[in-house]
C-alpha positions as CSV (number, residue, x, y, z in Angstrom):
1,X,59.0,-169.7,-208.1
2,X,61.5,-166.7,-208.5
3,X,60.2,-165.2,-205.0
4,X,60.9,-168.5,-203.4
5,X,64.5,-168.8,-204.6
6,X,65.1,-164.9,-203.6
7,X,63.3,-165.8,-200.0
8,X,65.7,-169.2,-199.4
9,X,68.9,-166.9,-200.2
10,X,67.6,-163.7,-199.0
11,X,66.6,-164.7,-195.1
12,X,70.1,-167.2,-194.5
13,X,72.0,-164.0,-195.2
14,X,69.6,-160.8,-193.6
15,X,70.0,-164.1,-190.7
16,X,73.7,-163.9,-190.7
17,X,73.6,-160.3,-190.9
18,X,71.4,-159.3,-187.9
19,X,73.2,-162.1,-186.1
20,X,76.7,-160.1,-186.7
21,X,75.4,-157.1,-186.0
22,X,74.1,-158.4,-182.6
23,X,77.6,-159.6,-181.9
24,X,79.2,-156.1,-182.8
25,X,77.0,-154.1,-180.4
26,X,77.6,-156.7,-177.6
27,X,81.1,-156.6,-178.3
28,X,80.8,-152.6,-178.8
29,X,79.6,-152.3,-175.2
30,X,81.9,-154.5,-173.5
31,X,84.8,-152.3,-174.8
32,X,82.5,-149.2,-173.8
33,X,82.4,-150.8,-170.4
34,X,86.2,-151.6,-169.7
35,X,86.9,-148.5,-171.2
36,X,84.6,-146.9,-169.1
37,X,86.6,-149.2,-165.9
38,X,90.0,-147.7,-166.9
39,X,88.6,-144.1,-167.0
40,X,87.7,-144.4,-163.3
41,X,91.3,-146.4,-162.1
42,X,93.1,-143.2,-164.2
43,X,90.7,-140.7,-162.2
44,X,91.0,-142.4,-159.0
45,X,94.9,-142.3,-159.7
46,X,94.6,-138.8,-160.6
47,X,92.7,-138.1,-157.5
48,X,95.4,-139.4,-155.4
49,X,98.0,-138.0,-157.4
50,X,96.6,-134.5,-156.4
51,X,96.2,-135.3,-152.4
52,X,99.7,-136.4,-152.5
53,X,101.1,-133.2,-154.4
54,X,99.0,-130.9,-152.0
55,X,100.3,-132.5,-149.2
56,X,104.3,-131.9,-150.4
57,X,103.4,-128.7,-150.9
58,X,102.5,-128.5,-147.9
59,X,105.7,-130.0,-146.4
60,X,107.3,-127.4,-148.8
61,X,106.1,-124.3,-147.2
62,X,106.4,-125.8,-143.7
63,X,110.1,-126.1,-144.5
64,X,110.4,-122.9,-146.0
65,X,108.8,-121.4,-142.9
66,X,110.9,-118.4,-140.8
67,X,110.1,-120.2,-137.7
68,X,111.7,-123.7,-139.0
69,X,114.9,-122.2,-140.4
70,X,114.9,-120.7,-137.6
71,X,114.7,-123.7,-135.3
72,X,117.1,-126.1,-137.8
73,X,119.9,-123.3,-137.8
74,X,119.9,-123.4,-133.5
75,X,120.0,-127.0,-133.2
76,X,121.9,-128.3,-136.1
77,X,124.0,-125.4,-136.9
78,X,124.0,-123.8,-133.6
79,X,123.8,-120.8,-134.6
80,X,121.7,-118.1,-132.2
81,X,120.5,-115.0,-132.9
82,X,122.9,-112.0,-131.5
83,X,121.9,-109.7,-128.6
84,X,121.4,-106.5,-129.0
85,X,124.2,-105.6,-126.8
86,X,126.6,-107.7,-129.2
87,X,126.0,-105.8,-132.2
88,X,127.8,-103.0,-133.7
89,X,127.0,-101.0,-136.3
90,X,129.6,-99.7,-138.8
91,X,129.8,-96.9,-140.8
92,X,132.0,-95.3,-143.3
């Protein structure tokens, strides 16, 4: 009689318990899962974060480039390099 009353309290609440458990591992993987989602959107961000800084550096040593100064200071600035005739050299 004891054994019965253990078994009709006992196997409502191991019930209850293996049904909560159940829950917390399916709820356990669905945060694993979007968490898993956001890693990928923050590496694909990353990603494109890095193509976009290579490419202004890029743009950065283009503009920094002899040849570009060069070409900027003749048609904006118009200034031309001297001929050799022109210059004079001055000593003390």
């Amino acid at each position: 009689m004891r054994i019965r009353k253990f078994l009709m309290i006992a196997l409502p609440i191991l019930w209850f318990a293996v049904l909560g458990t159940a829950v917390q591992v399916i709820y356990a993987r669905h945060k694993a899962r979007n968490m898993f989602v956001h890693l990928e959107k923050l590496n694909a961000e990353r990603d494109s974060l890095e193509m976009e800084w290579g490419r202004l550096q890029l743009e950065q040593s283009y503009w920094s480039s002899h040849a570009f100064v060069e070409r900027v200071a003749n048609s904006k600035l118009q200034m031309n390099l001297p001929q050799t005739r022109d210059v004079r050299i001055v000593r003390q």
